[in-house]
N, C-alpha and C positions, 0 to 999 in steps of 0.2 A: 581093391588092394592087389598091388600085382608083389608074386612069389617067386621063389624057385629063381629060374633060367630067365621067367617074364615067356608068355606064351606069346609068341610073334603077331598075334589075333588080335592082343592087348592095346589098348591107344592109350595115352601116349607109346610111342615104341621109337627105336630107330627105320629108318626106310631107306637105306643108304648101303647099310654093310647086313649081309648072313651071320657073323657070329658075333657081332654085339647087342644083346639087347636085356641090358641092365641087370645082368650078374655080377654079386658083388662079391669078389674075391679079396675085396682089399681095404673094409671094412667102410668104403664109399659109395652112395646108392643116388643117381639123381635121372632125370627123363630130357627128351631132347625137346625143351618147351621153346627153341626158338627164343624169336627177341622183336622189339620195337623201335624203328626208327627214330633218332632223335624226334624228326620233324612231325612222327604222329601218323603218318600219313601209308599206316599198316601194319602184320605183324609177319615175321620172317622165319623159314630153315624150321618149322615144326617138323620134328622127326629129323634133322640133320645135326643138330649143335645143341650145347649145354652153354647157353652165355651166363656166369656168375659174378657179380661186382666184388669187389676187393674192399677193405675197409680201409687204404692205402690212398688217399686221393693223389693225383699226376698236378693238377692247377684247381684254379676256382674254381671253373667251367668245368673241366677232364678229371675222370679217376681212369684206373688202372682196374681192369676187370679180368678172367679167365675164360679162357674158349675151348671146352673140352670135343672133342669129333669124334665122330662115330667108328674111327681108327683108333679110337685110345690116347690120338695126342692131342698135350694139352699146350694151349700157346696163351701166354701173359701180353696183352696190351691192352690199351686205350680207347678212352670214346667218351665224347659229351654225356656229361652227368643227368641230362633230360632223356637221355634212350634208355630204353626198358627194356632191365636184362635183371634176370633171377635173382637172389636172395637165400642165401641159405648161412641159417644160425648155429653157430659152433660154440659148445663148453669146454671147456679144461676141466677134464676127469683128475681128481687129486687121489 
């Protein structure tokens, strides 16, 4: 279970940037698990990127997913709904 700051020793971690590595200031916490090619054909960016799908689909094929970087920014686009990008489940606190 990584705490605190997240000790840079920790794996999953970021490997990219010195002062990001999953301090959650902003009551959001997730790790840079990379992603998988539609085609299968391997897994990518471990320690670079947070890929998270959207529940928003783009087409049949395409949804609309989030790409968080190890700079803090987060960019909204697309990708064949067969590529393997994280999952992360959210409640409405009432």
């Amino acid at each position: 279970l990584l705490g605190g700051n997240c000790n840079t020793t920790d794996h999953p971690r970021w490997n990219q940037t010195s002062n990001h590595y999953g301090f959650d200031a902003y009551g959001f916490s997730a790790l840079p698990a990379g992603f998988r090619y539609s085609v299968g054909d391997g897994y990518f960016t471990l320690g670079t990127g947070i890929y998270l799908w959207s529940s928003t689909g783009y087409s049949s094929d395409q949804s609309w997913f989030r790409w968080i970087t190890g700079g803090g920014t987060v960019v909204r686009t697309m990708d064949w709904k067969r590529s393997g990008f994280s999952v992360r489940c959210l409640r409405e606190v009432e």
